[in-house]
C-alpha positions as CSV (number, residue, x, y, z in Angstrom):
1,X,23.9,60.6,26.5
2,X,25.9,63.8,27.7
3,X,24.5,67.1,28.3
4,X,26.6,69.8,28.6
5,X,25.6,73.0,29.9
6,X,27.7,76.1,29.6
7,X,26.6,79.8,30.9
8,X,28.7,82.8,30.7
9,X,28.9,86.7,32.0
10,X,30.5,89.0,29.4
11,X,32.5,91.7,30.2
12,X,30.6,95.4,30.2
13,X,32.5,95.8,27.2
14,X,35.7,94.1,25.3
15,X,37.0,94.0,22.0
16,X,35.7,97.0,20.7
17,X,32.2,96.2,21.1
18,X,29.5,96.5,23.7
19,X,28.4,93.5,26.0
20,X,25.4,93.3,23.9
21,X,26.9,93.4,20.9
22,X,29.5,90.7,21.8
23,X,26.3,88.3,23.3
24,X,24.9,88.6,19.4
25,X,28.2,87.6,18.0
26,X,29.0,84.9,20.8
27,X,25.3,83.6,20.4
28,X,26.1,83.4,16.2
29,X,29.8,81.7,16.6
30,X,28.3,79.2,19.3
31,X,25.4,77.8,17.1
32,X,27.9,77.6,14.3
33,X,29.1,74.6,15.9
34,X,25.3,72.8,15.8
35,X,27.0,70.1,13.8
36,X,30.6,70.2,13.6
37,X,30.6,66.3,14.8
38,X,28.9,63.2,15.1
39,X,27.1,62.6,18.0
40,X,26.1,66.3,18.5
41,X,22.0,65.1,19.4
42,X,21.1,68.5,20.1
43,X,22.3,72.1,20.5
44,X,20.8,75.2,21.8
45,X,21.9,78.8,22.9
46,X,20.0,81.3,24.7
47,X,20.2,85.1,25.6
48,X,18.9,86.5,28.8
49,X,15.6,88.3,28.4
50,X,15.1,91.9,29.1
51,X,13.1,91.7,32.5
52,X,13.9,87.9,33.5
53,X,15.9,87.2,36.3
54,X,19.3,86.4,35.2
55,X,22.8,86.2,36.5
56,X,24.5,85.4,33.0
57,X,24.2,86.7,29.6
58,X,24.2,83.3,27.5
59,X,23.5,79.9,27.8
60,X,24.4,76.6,25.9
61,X,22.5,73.7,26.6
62,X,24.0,70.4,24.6
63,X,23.6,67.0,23.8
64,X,25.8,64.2,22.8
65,X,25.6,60.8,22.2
66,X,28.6,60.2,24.8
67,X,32.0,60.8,25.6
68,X,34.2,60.8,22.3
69,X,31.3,63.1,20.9
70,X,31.9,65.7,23.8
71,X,35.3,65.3,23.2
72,X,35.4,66.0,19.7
73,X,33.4,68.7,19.8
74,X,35.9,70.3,22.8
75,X,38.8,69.8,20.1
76,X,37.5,70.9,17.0
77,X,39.0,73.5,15.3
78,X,36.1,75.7,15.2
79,X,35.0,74.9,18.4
80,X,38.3,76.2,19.5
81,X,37.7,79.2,17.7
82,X,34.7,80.0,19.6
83,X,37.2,79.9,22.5
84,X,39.4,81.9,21.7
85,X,36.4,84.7,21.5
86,X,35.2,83.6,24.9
87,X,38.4,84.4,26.6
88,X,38.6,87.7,25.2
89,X,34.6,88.6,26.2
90,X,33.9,86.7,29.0
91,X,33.9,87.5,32.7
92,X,32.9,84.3,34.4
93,X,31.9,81.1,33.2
94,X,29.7,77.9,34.4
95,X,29.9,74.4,33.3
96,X,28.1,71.2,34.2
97,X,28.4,68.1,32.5
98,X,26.0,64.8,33.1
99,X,25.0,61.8,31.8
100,X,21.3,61.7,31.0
């Protein structure tokens, strides 16, 4: 199994739309992808708290079954949609992968 673990900062503001507001729709696109392919095991996105020590806005924690399901997921179409929203909105990004 593969978990990959994504985290981002958003930009103060982009798009026409508030860092907060973007976090809600990034949050909504991301878990739109909860079962685009086979092999997805699990898929999870969380917003940093009000009060919590954070250092990025969102996180996605994922499972997959192994490599090809990872990959597919990459290279959907909708994936790469959510993409293409992340490169407008975001400010940094953090990714580990690793076999569990």
């Amino acid at each position: 199994m593969i978990r990959h673990i994504v985290m981002w900062k958003l930009k103060e503001s982009a798009e026409g739309a508030t860092r907060a507001e973007n976090v809600v729709k990034f949050k909504a696109l991301l878990e739109g992808c909860r079962n685009l392919v086979p092999g997805t095991l699990h898929l999870e996105v969380g917003v940093a708290g009000p009060g919590l020590a954070s250092t990025f806005d969102l996180v996605l924690v994922s499972d997959f079954a192994d490599q090809a399901a990872l990959d597919g997921y990459q290279d959907h179409p909708e994936h790469l949609v959510v993409k293409q929203f992340a490169k407008l909105v975001v400010e940094s990004r953090q990714c580990v992968d690793y076999v569990v």
